[in-house]
C-alpha positions as CSV (number, residue, x, y, z in Angstrom):
1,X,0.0,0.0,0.0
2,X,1.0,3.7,-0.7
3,X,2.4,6.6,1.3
4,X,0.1,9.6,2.0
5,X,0.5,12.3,-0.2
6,X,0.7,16.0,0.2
7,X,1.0,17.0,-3.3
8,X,-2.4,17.3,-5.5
9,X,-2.9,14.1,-7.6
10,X,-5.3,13.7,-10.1
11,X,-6.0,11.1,-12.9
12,X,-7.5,10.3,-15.7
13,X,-8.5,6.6,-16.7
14,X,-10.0,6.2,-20.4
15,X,-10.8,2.9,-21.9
16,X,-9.3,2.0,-24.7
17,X,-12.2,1.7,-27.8
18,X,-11.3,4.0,-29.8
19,X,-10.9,8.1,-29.6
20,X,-12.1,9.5,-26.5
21,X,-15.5,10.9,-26.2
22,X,-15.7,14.8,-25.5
23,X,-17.0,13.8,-21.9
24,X,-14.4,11.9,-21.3
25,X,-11.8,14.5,-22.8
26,X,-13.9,17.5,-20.3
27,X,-13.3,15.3,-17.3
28,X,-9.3,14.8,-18.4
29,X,-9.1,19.0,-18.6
30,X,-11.0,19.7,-15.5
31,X,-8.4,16.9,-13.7
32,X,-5.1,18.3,-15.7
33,X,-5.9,22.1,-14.6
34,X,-6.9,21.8,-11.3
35,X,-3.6,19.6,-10.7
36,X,-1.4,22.7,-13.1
37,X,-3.0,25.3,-11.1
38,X,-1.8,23.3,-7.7
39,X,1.3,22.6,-8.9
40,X,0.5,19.0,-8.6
41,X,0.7,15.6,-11.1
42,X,-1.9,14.2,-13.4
43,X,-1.7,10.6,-13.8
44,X,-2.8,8.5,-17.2
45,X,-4.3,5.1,-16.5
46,X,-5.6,2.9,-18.9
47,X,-8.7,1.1,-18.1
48,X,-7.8,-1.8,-20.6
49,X,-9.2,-4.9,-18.5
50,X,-11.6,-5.4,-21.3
51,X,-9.6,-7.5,-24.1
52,X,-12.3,-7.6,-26.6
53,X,-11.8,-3.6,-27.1
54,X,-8.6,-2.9,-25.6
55,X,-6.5,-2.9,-29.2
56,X,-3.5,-1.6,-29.4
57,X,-5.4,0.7,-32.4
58,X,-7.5,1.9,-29.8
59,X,-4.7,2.5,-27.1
60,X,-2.8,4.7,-29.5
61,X,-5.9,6.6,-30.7
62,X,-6.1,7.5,-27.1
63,X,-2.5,8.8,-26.3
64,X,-3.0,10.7,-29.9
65,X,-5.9,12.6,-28.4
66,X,-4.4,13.3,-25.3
67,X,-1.7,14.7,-27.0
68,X,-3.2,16.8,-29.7
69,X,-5.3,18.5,-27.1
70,X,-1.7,19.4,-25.0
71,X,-3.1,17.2,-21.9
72,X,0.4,16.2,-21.2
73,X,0.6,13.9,-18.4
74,X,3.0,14.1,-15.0
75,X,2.9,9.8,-14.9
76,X,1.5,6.8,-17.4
77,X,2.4,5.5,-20.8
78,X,5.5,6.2,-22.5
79,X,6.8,8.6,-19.4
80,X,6.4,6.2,-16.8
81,X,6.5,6.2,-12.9
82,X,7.2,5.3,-9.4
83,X,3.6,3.8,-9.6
84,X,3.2,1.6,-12.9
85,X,2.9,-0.1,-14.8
86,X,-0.4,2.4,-15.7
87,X,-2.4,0.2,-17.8
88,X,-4.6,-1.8,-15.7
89,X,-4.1,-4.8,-18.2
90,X,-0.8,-5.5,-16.3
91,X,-1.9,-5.1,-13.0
92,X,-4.0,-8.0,-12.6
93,X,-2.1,-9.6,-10.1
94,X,-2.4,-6.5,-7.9
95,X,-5.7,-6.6,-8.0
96,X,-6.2,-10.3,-7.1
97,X,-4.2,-9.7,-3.9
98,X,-6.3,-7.4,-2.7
99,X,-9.4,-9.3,-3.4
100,X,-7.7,-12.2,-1.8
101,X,-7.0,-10.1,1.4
102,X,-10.6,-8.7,1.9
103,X,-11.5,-12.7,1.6
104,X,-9.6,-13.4,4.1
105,X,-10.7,-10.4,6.6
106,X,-14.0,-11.5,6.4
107,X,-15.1,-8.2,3.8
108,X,-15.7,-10.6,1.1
109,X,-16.5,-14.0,-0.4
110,X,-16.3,-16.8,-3.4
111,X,-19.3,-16.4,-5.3
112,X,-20.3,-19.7,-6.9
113,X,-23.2,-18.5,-8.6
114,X,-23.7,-18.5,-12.3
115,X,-24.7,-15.6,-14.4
116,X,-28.2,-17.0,-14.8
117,X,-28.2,-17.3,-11.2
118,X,-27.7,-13.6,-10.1
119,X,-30.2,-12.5,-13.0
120,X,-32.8,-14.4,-11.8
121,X,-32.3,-13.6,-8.0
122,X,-31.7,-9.7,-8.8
123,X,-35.6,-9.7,-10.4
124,X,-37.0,-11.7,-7.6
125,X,-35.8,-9.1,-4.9
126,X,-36.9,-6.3,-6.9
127,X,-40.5,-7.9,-7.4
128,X,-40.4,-8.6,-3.8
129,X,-38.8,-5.6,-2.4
130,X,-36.2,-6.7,-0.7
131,X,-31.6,-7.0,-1.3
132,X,-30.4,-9.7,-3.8
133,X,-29.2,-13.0,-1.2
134,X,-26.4,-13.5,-3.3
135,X,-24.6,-15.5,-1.0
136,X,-26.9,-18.0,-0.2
137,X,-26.9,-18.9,-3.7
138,X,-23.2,-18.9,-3.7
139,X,-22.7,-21.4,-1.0
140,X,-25.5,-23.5,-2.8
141,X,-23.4,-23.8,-5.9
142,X,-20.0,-24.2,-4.6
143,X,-20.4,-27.9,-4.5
144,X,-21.3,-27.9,-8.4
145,X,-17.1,-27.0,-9.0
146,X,-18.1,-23.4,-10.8
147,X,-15.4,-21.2,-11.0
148,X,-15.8,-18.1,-8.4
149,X,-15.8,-14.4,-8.8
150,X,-15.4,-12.4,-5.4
151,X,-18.0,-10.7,-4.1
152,X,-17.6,-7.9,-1.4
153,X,-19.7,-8.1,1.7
154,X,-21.3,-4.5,2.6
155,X,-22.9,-3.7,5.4
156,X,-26.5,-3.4,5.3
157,X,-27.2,-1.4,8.6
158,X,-25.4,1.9,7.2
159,X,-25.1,4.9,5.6
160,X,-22.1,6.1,3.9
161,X,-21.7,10.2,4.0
162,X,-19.2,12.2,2.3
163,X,-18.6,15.4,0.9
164,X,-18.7,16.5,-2.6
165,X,-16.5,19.6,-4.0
166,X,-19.4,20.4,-6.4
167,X,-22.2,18.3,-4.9
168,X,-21.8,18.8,-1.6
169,X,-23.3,17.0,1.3
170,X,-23.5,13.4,-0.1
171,X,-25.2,10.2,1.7
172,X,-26.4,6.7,0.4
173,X,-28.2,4.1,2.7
174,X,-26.8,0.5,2.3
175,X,-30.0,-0.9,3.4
176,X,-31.0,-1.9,0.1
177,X,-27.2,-1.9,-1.6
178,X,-26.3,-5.4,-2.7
179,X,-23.6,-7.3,-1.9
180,X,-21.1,-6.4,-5.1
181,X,-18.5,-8.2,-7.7
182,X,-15.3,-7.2,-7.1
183,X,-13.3,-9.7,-9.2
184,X,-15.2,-11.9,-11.7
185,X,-14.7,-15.2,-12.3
186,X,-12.7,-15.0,-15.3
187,X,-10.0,-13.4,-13.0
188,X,-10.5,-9.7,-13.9
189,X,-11.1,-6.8,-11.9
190,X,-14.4,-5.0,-11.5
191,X,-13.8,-0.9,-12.1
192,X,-15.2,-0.9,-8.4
193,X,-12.4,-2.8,-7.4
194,X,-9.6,-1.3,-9.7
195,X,-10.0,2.0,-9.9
196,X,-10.4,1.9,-5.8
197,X,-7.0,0.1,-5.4
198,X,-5.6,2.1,-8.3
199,X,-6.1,5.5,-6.5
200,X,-4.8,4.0,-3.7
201,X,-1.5,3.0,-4.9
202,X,-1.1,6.1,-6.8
203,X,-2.3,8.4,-4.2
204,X,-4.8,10.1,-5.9
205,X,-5.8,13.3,-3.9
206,X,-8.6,13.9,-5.7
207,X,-11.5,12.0,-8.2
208,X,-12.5,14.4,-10.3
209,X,-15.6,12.4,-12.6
210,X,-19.0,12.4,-14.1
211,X,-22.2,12.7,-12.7
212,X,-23.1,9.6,-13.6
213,X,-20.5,7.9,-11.5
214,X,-21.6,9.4,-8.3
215,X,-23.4,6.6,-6.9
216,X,-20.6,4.2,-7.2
217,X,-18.6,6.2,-4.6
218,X,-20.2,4.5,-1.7
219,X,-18.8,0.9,-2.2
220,X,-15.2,2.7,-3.4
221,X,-15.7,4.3,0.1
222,X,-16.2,0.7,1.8
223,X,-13.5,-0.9,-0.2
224,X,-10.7,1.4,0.9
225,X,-12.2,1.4,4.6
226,X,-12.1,-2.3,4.9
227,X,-8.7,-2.2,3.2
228,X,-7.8,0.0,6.3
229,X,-7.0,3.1,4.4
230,X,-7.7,6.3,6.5
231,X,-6.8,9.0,4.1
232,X,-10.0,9.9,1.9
233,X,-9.5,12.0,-1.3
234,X,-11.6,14.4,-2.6
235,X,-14.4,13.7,-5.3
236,X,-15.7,16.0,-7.4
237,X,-18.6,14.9,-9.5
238,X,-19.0,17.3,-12.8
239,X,-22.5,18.3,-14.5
240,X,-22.8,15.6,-17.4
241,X,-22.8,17.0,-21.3
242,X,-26.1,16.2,-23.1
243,X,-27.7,17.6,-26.4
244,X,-28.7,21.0,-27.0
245,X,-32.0,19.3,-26.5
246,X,-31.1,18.4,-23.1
247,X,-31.2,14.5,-24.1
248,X,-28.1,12.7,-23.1
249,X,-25.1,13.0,-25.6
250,X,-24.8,10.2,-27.5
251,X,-23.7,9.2,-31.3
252,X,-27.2,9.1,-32.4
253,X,-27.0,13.2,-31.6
254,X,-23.6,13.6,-33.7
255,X,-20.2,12.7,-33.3
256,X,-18.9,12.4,-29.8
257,X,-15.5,11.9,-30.4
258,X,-12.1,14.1,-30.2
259,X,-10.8,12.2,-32.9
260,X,-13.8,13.4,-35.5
261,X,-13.9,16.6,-34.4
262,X,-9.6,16.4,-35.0
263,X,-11.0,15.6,-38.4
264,X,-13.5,17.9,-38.9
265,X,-10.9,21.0,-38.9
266,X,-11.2,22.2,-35.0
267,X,-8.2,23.9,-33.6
268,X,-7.2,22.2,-29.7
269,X,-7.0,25.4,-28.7
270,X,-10.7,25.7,-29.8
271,X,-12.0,22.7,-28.3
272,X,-10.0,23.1,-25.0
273,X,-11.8,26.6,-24.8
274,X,-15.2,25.3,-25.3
275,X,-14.8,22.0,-23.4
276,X,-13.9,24.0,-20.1
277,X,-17.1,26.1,-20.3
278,X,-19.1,23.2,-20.0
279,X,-19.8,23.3,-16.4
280,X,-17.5,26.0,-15.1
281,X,-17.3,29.7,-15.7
282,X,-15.1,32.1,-14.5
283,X,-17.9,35.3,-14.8
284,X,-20.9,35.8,-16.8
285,X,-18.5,37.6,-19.8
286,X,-16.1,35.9,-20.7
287,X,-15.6,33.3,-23.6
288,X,-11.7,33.5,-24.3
289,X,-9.5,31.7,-22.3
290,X,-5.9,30.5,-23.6
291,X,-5.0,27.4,-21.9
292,X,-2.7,30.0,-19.7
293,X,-5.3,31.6,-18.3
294,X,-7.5,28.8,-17.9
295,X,-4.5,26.6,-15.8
296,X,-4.4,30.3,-13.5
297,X,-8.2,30.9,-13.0
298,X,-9.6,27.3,-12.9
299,X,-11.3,26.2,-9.5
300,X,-13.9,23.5,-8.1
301,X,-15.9,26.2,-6.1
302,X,-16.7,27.5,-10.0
303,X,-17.8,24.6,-11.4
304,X,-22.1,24.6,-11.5
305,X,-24.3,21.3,-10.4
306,X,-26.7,21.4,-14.1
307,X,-26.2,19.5,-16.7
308,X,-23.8,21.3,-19.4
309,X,-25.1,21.7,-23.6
310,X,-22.5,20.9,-26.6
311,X,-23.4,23.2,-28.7
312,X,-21.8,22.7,-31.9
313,X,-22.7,26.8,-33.1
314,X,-20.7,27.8,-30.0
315,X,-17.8,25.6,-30.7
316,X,-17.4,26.7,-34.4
317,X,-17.8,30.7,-33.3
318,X,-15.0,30.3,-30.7
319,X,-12.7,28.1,-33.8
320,X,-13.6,30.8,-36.2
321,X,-11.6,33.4,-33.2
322,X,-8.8,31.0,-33.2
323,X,-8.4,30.5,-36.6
324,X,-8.1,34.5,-37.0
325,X,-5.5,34.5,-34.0
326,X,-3.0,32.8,-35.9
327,X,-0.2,34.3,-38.0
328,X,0.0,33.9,-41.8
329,X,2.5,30.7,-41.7
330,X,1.1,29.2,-38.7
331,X,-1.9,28.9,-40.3
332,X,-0.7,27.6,-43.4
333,X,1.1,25.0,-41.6
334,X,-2.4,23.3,-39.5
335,X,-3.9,23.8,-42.9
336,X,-2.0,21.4,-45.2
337,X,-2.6,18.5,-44.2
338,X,-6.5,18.8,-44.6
339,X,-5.6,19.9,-48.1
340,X,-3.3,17.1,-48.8
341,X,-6.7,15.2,-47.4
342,X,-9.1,16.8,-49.9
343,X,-6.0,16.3,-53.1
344,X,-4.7,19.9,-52.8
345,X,-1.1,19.0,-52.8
346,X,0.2,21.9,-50.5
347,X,2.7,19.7,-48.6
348,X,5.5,21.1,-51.3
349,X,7.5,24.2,-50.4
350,X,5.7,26.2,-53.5
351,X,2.3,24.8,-52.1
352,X,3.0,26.0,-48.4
353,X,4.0,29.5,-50.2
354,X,0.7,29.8,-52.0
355,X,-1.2,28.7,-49.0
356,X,0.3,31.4,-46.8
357,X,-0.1,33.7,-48.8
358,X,-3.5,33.1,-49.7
359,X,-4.7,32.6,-45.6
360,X,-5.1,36.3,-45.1
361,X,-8.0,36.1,-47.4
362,X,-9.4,33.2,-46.0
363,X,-9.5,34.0,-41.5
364,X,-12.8,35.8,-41.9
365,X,-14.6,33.2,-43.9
366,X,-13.6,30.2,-42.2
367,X,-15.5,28.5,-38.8
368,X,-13.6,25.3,-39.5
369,X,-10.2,24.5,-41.1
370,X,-12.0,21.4,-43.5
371,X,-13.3,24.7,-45.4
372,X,-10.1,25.5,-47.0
373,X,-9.4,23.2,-49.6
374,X,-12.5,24.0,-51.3
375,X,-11.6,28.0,-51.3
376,X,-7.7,27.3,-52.2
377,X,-8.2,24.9,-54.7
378,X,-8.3,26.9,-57.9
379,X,-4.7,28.2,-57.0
380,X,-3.0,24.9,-57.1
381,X,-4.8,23.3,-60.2
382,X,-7.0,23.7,-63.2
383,X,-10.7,23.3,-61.8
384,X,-14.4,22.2,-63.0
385,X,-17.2,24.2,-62.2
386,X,-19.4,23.0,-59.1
387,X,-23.4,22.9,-60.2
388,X,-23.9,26.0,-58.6
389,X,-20.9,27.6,-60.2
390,X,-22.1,25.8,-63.4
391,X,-25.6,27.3,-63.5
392,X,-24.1,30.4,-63.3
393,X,-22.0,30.5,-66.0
394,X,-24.8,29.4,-68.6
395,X,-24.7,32.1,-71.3
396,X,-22.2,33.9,-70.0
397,X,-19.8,33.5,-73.0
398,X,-19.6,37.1,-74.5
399,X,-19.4,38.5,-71.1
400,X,-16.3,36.4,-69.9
401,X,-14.5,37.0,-73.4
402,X,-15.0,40.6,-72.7
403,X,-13.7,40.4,-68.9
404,X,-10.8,38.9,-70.2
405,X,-10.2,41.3,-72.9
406,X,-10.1,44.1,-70.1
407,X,-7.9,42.3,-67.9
408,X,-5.2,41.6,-70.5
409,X,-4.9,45.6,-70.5
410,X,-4.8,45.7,-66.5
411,X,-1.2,47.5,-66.4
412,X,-0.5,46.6,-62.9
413,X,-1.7,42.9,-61.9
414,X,-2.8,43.9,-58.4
415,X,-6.1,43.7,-56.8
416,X,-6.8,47.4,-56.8
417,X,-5.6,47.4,-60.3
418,X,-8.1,44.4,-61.0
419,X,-11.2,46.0,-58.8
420,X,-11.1,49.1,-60.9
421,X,-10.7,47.7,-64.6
422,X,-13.9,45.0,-63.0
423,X,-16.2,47.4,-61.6
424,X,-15.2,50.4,-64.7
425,X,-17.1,47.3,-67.1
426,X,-19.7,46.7,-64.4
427,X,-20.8,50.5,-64.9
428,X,-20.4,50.2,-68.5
429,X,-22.8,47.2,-68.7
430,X,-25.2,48.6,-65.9
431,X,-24.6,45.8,-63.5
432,X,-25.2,45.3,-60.1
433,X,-21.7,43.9,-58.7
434,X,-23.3,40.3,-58.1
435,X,-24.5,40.2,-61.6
436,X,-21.0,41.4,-62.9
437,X,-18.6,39.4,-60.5
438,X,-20.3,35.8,-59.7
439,X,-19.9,34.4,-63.2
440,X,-16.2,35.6,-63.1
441,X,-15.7,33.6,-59.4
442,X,-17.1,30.6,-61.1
443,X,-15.1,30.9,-64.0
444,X,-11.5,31.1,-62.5
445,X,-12.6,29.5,-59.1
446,X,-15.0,26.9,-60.2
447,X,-17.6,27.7,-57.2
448,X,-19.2,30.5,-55.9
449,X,-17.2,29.7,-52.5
450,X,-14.1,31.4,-52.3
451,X,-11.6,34.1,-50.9
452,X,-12.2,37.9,-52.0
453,X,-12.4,38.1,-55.5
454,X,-9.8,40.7,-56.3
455,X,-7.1,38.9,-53.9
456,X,-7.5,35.6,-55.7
457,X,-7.3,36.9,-59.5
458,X,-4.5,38.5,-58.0
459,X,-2.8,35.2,-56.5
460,X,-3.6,33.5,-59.3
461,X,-1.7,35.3,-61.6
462,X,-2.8,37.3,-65.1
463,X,-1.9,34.6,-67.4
464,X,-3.9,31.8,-65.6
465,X,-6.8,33.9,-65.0
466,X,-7.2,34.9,-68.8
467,X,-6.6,31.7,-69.7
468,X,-9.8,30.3,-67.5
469,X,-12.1,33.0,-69.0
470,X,-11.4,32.3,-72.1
471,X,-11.8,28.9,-71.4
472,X,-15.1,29.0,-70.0
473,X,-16.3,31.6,-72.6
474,X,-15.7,29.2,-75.5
């Protein structure tokens, strides 16, 4: 068993199925700041006691989210520590010893029973009101050479009481709590059983977790007191996310993961930003917080008790500011490898120089960095008009013969230079500037998407953009 410690711990433990949902990925930044702004450790443990799902494809995709989002962590995979190993995979033989050792204190027992057995005895004592008799049926069965899972013993004649950081006053009667599966019979921990000697070992100062795990805290309580561990850590339990319907958040609502919204162009910074206003709030104003500022102001007494709402809108609005807060290169540089992605090929270092220079035009239009390739496309190839961008070229041949006539004279190839010889035939033809300047976006862009007109002629270069007019006017 562990030493006491003085020094905040917190932890994370994330199963490994795949990327980590955006609940999950709240709860990891809530735990990560509040140990930054002690000064204390976070701790990554990987609940991996389920072999059917724990691939190593999954394990990865986890340590990849963790560290595109910058939760770097104090103790776990790859960096180690003085309490590992930290996937729970290779600590079965931990766990088995202290299962064996609350067998032999009397906390707990061999549970014969079969699965069959504890189904149908769980729905008699609910039609009859009263607690599952578990271990009647155990001793029953022993005879019959079934292997045993362990069951702890609790105690039906009290209540368990503690304090909550966001909760507060907590208390659960027993009187109706049944007896519980600490290690089945296959030999694997419960998470009651693991995640209680886990914190334990690691001294963990603090759970900070769901709502929805709130009720389990009880029997965590009893397993460390039987153990004959007096030091108690803190638990937190935050709001749970749900819909903007106020339905629980699930994958039939949208995608739940880090990993799709990785995928779907949102900065970290972005989704760090949003992810800590779900359930805490430093004032009614503000929105903005770098991670910085967030690690400095972040606090338990601020986070609320009501269920928190993902709001996608929100999430895009605060990308949209962090996409404008980068520089020119900077933004170039996140923005490749979506373009790569979409068959933009910006990775060379011509196609990095046309992308930074195009990214000024590009901040104010963009909510999500997936929106690019469609707007830069025309500068790195030869395109075909979208429908849209098709319908509005029909019968637009004279006109984009004579747009390219006047461009061909355009003495200096800038965008002022272009904007005046453009809007000069615009008067001359008595068009409205939507009339005059859609059909020439779809001509040299190929949709009616894309940066500011002027710029892009201008980016694009005289010769090219001739060249598409005429193209399109034949």
């Amino acid at each position: 068993m562990t030493e006491a410690h003085t020094t905040v711990r917190t932890r994370i433990e994330p199963a490994p199925s795949g990327s980590i949902h955006v609940g999950n990925a709240r709860t990891a930044l809530f735990n990560w700041l509040f140990a930054r702004h002690h000064g204390g450790d976070f701790v990554l443990r990987i609940a991996d006691t389920d072999a059917k799902r724990a691939t190593e494809e999954n394990y990865e995709a986890v340590l990849a989210d963790f560290r595109w989002l910058g939760l770097t962590w104090d103790e776990g995979p790859e960096v180690g520590g003085p309490h590992g190993p930290y996937r729970q995979s290779e600590r079965f033989d931990l766990y088995r010893s202290y299962a064996d050792k609350l067998v032999e204190e009397g906390f707990a027992y061999l549970d014969y029973a079969t699965p069959e057995d504890v189904d149908a005895e769980r729905k008699a004592a609910q039609s009859e009101g009263r607690r599952p008799a578990h271990r009647a049926i155990a001793d029953a069965r022993r005879a019959e050479g079934h292997a045993p899972s362990v069951r702890f013993i609790v105690p039906t004649d009290r209540t368990i009481s503690f304090t909550d950081a966001v909760l507060g006053e907590m208390a659960t009667d027993l009187g109706r709590t049944p007896d519980f599966v600490i290690m089945r019979a296959d030999g694997t921990p419960t998470y009651m059983l693991a995640v209680t000697v886990d914190d334990i070992e690691m001294g963990i100062t603090h759970v900070i977790r769901g709502n929805d795990l709130v009720a389990s805290t009880a029997r965590q309580l009893l397993i460390r007191e039987a153990l004959g561990v007096t030091e108690t850590p803190t638990f937190a339990h935050l709001p749970l996310l749900v819909a903007p319907d106020g339905k629980p958040l699930s994958k039939r609502w949208g995608d739940v993961a880090v990993g799709a919204y990785r995928e779907q162009g949102f900065l970290p910074e972005a989704l760090i930003n949003y992810l800590a206003l779900l359930g805490w709030s430093f004032d009614d104003r503000t929105n903005i917080f770098s991670v910085d500022d967030l690690v400095e102001k972040f606090t338990l007494e601020r986070v609320g008790k009501n269920p928190a709402a993902f709001d996608v809108d929100k999430l895009e609005w605060l990308n949209g500011h962090y996409i404008r807060s980068l520089t020119p290169g900077a933004l170039a540089e996140v923005l490749v490898p979506y373009c790569v992605a979409e068959g933009v090929p910006a990775d060379s270092p011509e196609g990095r120089k046309t992308l930074e220079a195009v990214t000024p035009l590009l901040v104010e239009r963009m909510k999500r960095l997936t929106e690019a390739p469609h707007m830069v496309r025309f500068l790195f190839a030869e395109v075909t008009p979208d429908d849209k961008a098709a319908k509005v070229l029909e019968g637009q041949g004279d006109y984009l013969a004579e747009v390219a006539g006047r461009l061909e004279k355009v003495e200096s190839w800038t965008a002022v230079g272009i904007e005046e010889a453009l809007r000069t035939l615009a008067a001359e033809r008595e068009l409205k500037p939507r009339k005059a300047f859609q059909p020439i976006r779809a001509a040299v862009t190929g949709t009616l998407i894309s940066p500011p007109l002027f710029e892009s002629l201008e980016l694009l270069g005289r010769d090219a953009t001739v060249a598409r007019l005429r193209a399109r006017a034949s």
